[in-house]
C-alpha positions as CSV (number, residue, x, y, z in Angstrom):
1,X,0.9,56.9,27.2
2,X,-2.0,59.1,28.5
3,X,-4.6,58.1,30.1
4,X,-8.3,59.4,28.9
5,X,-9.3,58.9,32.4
6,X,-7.1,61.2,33.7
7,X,-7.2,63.8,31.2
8,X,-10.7,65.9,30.8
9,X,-10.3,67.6,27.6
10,X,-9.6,64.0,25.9
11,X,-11.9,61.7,28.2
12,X,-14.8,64.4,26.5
13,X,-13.3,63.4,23.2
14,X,-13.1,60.0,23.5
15,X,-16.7,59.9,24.8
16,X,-18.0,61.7,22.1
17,X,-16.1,59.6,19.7
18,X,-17.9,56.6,20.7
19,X,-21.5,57.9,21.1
20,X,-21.2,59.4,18.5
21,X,-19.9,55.8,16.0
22,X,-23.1,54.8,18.2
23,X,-25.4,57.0,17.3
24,X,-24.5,56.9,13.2
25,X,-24.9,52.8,13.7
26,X,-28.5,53.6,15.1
27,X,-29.5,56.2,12.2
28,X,-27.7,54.9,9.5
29,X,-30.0,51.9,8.4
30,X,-27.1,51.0,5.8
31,X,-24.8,49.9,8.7
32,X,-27.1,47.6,10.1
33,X,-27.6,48.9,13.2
34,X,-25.6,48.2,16.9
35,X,-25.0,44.8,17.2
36,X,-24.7,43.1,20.9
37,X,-21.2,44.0,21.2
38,X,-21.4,47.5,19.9
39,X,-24.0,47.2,23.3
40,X,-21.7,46.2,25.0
41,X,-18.6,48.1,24.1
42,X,-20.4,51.7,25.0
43,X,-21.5,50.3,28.3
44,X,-17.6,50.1,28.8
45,X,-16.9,53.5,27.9
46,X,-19.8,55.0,29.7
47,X,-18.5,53.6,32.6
48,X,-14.9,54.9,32.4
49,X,-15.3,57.7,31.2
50,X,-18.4,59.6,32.7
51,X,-17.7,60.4,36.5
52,X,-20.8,62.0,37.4
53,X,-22.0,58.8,39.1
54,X,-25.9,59.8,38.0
55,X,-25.4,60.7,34.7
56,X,-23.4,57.7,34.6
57,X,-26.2,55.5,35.5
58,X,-28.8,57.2,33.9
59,X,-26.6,56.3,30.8
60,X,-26.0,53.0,31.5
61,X,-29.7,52.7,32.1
62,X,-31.1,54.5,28.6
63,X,-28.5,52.3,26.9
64,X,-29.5,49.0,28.5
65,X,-32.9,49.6,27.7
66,X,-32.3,50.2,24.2
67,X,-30.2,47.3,23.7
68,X,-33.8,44.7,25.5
69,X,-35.3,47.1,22.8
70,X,-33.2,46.3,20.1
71,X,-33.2,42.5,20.9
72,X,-29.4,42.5,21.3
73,X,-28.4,41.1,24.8
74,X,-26.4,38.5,25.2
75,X,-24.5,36.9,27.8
76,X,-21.4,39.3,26.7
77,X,-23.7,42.4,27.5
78,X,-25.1,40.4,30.5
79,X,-21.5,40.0,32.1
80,X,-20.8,44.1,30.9
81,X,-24.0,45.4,32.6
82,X,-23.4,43.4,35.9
83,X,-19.4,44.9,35.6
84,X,-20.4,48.5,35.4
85,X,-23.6,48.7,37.1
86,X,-23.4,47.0,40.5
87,X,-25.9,46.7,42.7
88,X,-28.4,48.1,40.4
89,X,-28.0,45.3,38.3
90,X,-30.5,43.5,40.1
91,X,-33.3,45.7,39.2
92,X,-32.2,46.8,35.7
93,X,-33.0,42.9,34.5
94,X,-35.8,42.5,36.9
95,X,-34.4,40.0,39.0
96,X,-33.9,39.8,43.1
97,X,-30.6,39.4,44.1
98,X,-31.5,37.3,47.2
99,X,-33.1,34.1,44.6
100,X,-31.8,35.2,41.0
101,X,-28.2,33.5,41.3
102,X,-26.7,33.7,38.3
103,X,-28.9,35.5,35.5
104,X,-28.5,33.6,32.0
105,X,-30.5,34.7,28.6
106,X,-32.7,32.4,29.0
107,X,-33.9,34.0,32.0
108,X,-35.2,37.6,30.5
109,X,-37.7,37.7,28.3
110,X,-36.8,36.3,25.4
111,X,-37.6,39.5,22.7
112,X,-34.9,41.1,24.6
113,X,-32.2,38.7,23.0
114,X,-34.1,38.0,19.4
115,X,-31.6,39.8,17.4
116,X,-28.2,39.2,19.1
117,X,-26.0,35.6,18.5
118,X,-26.3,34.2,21.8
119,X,-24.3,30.9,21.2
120,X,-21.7,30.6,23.5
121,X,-18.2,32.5,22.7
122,X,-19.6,34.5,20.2
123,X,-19.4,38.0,20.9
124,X,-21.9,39.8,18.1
125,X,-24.1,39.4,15.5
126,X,-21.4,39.6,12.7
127,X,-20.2,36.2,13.7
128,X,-23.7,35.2,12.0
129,X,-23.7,34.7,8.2
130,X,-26.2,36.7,6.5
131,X,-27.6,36.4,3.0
132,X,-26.6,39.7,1.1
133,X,-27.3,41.3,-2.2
134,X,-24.5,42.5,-4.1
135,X,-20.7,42.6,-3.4
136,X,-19.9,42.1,0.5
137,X,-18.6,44.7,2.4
138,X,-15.9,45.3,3.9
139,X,-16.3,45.5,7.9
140,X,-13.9,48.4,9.4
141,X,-11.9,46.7,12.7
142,X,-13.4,48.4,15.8
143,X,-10.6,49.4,18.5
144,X,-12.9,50.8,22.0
145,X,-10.5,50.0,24.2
């Protein structure tokens, strides 16, 4: 077993890998687009596998502002985001820490959620059923971790 992590040459690759899956979801209008847990799967990998602590941030950041963007946060990205981010948590959803508590869905503005399946246990929005023209497609199994 090798660990990504510890490796350089394949913690590159395996960074790649994923923004680069990302970034053909977000051209490729085909695909539908990144769904809440695609989201939520990069913020994952950004944070295990870039060590530069600002980069890594500034990452996390440009991707969490994409996803309010996109309409897809959910309480799965929620729980992600507070995971890798820490103490800048706080201020990427505009909360204080001191009177915030716990920060639900319902507490952002609610555009930043309008795409993404926010009943509870679901993950994504390919859990919703969605009227489609022609023969369904298959979905490809994603393995991030």
């Amino acid at each position: 077993h090798i660990d990504p992590s510890e490796n350089e040459q394949l913690r590159r690759e395996v960074l790649k890998t994923a923004i680069s899956s990302f970034q053909l979801l977000s051209k490729d209008g085909s695909l539908g687009g990144p769904d809440s847990s695609s989201y939520r799967s990069l913020l994952l990998v950004v944070d295990s596998f870039i060590k530069d602590e600002g980069e890594r941030m500034a990452s996390m950041e440009d991707l969490w502002n994409k996803c309010c963007k996109d309409g897809q946060v959910n309480q799965w990205v929620l729980q992600a985001l507070f995971k890798v981010s820490g103490p800048h948590f706080w201020r990427l959803v505009g909360k204080d820490r001191r009177s915030a508590g716990i920060v639900k869905v319902q507490d952002l503005p609610p555009e930043w959620s309008r795409n993404a399946n926010v009943k509870k246990g679901m993950m994504g929005s390919h859990h919703r059923q969605k009227k489609r023209r022609g023969a369904p497609r298959q979905r490809e199994q994603r393995n991030w971790r």
